[in-house]
C-alpha positions as CSV (number, residue, x, y, z in Angstrom):
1,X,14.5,1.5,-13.2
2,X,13.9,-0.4,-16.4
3,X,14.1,-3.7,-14.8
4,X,11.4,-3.1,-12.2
5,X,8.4,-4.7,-13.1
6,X,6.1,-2.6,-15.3
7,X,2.5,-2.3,-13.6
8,X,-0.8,-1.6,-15.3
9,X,-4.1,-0.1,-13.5
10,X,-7.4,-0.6,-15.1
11,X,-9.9,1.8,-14.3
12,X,-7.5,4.8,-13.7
13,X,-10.3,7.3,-12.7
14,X,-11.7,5.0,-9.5
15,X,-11.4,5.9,-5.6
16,X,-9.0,2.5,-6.1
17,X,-7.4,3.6,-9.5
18,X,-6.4,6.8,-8.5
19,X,-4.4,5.7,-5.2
20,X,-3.3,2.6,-7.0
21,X,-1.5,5.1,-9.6
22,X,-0.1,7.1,-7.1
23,X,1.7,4.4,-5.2
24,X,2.9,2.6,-7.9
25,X,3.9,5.8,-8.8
26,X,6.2,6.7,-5.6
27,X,7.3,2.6,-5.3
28,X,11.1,2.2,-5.9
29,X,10.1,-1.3,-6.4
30,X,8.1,-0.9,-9.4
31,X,7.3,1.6,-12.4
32,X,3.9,2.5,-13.5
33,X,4.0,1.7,-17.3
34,X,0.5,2.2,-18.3
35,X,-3.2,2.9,-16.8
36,X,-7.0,1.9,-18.4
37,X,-10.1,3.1,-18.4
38,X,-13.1,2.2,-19.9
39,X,-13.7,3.3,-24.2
40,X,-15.6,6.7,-24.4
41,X,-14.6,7.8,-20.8
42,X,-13.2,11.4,-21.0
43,X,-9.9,10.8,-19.8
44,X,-8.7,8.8,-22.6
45,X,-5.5,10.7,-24.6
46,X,-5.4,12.9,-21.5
47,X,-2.0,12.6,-19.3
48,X,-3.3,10.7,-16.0
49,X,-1.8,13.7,-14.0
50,X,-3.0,16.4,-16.1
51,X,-6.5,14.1,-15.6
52,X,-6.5,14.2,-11.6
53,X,-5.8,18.0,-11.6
54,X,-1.8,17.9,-11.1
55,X,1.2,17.6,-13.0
56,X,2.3,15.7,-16.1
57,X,3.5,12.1,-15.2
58,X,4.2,11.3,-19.0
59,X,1.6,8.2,-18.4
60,X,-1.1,8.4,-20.9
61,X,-4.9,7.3,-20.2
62,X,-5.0,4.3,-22.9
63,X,-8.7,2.5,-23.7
64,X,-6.6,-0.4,-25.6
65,X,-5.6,-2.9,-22.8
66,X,-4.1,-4.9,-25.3
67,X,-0.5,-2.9,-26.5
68,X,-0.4,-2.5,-22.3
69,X,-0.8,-5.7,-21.2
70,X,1.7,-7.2,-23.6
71,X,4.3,-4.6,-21.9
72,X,3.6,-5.7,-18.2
73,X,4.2,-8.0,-15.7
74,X,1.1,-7.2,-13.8
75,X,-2.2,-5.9,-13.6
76,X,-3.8,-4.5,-10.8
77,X,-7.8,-4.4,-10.9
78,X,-10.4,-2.7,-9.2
79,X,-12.9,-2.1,-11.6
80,X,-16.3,-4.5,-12.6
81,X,-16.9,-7.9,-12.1
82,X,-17.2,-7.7,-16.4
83,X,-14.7,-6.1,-16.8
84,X,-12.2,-7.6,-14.6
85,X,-13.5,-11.3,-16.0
86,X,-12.5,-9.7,-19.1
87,X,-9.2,-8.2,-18.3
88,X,-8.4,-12.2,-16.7
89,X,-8.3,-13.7,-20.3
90,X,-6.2,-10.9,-21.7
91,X,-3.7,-11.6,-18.4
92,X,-3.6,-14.9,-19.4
93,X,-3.3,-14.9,-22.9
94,X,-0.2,-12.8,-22.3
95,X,0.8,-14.8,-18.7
96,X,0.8,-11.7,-16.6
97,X,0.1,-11.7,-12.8
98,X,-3.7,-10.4,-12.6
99,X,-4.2,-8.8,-9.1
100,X,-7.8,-8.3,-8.6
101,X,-9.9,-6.3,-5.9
102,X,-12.8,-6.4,-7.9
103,X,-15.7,-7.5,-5.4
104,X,-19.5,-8.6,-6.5
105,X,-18.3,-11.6,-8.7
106,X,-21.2,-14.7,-9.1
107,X,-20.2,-17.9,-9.5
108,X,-20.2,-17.8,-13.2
109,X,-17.6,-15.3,-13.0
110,X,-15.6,-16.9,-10.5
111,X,-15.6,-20.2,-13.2
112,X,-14.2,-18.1,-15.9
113,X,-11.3,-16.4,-13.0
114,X,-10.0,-20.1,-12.2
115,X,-10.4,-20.9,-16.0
116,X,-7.9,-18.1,-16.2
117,X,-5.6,-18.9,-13.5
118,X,-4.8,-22.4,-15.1
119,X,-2.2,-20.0,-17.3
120,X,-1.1,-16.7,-15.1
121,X,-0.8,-16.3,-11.3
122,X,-4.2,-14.2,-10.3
123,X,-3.9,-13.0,-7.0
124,X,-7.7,-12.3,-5.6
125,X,-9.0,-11.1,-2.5
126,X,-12.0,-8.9,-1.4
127,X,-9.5,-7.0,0.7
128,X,-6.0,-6.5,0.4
129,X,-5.3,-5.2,4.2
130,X,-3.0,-7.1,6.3
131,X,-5.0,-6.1,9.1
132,X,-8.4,-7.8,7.5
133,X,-6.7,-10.9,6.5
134,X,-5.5,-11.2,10.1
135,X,-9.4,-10.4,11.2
136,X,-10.0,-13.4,8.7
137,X,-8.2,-15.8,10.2
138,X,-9.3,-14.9,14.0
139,X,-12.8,-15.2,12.9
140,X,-11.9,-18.7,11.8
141,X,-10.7,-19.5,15.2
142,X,-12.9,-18.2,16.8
143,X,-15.7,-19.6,14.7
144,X,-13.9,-23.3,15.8
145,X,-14.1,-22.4,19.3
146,X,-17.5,-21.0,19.8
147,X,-20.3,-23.4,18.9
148,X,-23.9,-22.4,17.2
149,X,-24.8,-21.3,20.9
150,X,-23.0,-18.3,19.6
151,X,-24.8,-16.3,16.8
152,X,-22.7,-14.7,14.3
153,X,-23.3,-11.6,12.8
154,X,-21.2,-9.7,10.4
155,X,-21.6,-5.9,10.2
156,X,-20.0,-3.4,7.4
157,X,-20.1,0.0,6.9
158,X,-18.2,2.0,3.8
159,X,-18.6,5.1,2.1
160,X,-22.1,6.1,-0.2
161,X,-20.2,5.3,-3.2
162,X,-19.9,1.6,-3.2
163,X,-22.4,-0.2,-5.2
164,X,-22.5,-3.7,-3.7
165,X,-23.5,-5.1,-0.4
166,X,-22.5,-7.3,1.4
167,X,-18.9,-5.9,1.2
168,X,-16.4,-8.3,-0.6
169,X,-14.4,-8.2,2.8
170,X,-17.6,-9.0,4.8
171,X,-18.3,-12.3,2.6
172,X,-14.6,-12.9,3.0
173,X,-15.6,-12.7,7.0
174,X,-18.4,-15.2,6.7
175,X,-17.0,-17.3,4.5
176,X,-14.1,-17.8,7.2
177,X,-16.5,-18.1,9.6
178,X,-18.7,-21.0,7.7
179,X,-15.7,-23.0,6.7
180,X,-14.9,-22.9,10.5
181,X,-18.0,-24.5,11.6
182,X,-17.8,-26.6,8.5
183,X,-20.9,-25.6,6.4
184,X,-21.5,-24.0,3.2
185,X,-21.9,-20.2,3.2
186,X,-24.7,-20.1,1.3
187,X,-26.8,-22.5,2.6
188,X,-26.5,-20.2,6.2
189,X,-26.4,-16.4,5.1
190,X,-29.0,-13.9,6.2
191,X,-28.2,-11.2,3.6
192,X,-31.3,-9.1,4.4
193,X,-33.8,-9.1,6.9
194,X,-37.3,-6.8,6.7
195,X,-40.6,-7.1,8.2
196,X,-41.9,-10.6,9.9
197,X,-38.7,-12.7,9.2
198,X,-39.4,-14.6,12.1
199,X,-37.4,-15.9,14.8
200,X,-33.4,-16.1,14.2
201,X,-32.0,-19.8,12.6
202,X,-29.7,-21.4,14.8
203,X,-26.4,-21.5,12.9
204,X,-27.2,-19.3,10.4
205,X,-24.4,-15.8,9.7
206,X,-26.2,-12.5,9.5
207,X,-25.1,-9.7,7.6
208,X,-26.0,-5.9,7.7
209,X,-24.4,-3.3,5.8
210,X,-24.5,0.1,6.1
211,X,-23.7,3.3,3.6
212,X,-22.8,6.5,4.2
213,X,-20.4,9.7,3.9
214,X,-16.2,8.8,3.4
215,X,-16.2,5.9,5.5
216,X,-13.4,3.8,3.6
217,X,-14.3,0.5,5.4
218,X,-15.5,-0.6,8.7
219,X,-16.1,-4.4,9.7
220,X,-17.4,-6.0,13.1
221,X,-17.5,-9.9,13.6
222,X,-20.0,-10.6,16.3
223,X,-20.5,-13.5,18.1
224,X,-23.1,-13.1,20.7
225,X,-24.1,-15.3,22.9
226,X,-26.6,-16.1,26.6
227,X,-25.1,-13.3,28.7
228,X,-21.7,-12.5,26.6
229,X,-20.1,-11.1,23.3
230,X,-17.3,-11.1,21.0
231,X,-16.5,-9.0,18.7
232,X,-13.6,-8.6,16.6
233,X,-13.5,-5.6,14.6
234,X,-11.3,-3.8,11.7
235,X,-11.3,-0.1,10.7
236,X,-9.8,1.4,8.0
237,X,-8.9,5.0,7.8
238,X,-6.6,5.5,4.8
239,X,-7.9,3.6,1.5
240,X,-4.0,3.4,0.7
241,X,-3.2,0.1,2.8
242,X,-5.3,-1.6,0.2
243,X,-3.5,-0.1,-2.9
244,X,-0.1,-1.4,-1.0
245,X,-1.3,-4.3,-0.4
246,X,-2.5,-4.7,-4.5
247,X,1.4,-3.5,-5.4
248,X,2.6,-6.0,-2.5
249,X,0.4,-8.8,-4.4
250,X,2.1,-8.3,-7.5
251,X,5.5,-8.2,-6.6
252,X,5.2,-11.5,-5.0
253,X,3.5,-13.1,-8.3
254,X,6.3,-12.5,-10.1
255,X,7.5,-15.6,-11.1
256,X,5.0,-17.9,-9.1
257,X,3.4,-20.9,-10.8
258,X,-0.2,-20.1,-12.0
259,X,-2.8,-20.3,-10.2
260,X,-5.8,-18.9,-8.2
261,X,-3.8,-17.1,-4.9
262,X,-5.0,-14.7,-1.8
263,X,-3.5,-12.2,0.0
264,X,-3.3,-15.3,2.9
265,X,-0.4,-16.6,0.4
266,X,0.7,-13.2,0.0
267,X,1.1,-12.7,3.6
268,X,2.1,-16.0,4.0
269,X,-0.1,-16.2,7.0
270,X,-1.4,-19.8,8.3
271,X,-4.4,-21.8,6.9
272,X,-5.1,-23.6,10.4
């Protein structure tokens, strides 16, 4: 067992960190070495089974990411944008795969990521499915194939805990969709429409989201057009698909050249 690699969560006491613990935890591919939460929180000293309400796992809550990184191979992270940009230059100081599910980044964070990724391999996606990153790629194709006679229109609902909007996974959605049709993302989103907005943009990729009770993720891709729709759709009904995806993502950094990777290089699924 000592020659798996050793795996570190940050932010143990998350939806994410809890399930990411627990499948490391059962992998017979890789041990659980450490977990992270944030100074002050009151799980710290506390043993992270002991924490959840179950049995000792003889893994301690630790606030000192330092003595833990320098022990791993990887990281897995779904925490903060801030505190994920933070754990990035610790994974690269100590050239450890950074796996990151960590959605809400702006573009200065995203600078300081691919600063990062010049020295460790940082695998990053808003969604670790394999089912989603398939839904990626057919709203690419599909986004080629329809022209801007068809409006697109990206719908997401998830559970009342989540604090950003649009989803990670539905800007992963319209960002396949945009690259499609060969425009930039930003220049075309409708994140949020109240009141007189006016008559629709040709071209332009709406987004709604919607909150409420467990849902763990639900995503719709609609392309509607004179007299017809498409839609492609994902739903997720067991939040542990993404934490096998995150352990599946650092398994296959091991030993890759650094860089800036998604779970389309993980999956090995096609660009085109």
């Amino acid at each position: 067992m000592g020659d798996l690699p050793g795996i570190v969560i940050n932010g143990a006491s998350g939806r994410m960190g809890r399930m990411l613990a627990r499948v490391v935890s059962e992998s017979d591919k890789a041990r659980l070495i450490g977990v992270l939460e944030r100074p002050g929180h009151d799980w710290i000293g506390q043993d992270l089974g002991v924490a959840t309400g179950g049995a000792e796992t003889g893994v301690t809550v630790s606030d000192d990411p330092l003595e833990l990184v320098a022990r791993a191979q990887a990281v897995i992270d779904f925490t903060t944008p801030a505190a994920s940009v933070e754990m990035a230059t610790l994974t690269a100081q100590a050239r450890v795969v950074h796996v990151i599910g960590t959605t809400g980044f702006d573009a200065a964070d995203l600078k300081k990521i691919a600063a990062a990724a010049r020295h460790a391999v940082i695998v990053r996606a808003g969604n670790m499915s394999l089912g989603v990153n398939l839904l990626v790629q057919m709203t690419k194709r599909v986004a080629a194939a329809l022209d801007e006679d068809f409006d697109i229109e990206i719908v997401e609902t998830h559970h009342n805990q989540k604090v950003d909007a649009p989803s990670g996974t539905a800007l992963m959605l319209g960002e396949a969709a945009a690259e499609a049709r060969g425009v930039v993302l930003d220049n075309v989103a409708d994140r949020g429409r109240d009141g007189i907005t006016g008559r629709r943009e040709r071209g332009h990729i709406g987004f709604a989201a919607l909150r409420g009770g467990d849902v763990v993720g639900e995503h719709d891709v609609v392309f509607a057009g004179m007299g017809e729709r498409v839609t492609l759709r994902h739903v997720a009904t067991d939040r542990g698909i993404y934490a096998r995806g995150a352990l599946r993502a650092a398994l296959w950094g091991q030993g890759r050249t650094p860089g800036d990777y998604d779970m389309i290089d993980v999956l090995g699924l096609s660009r085109e």
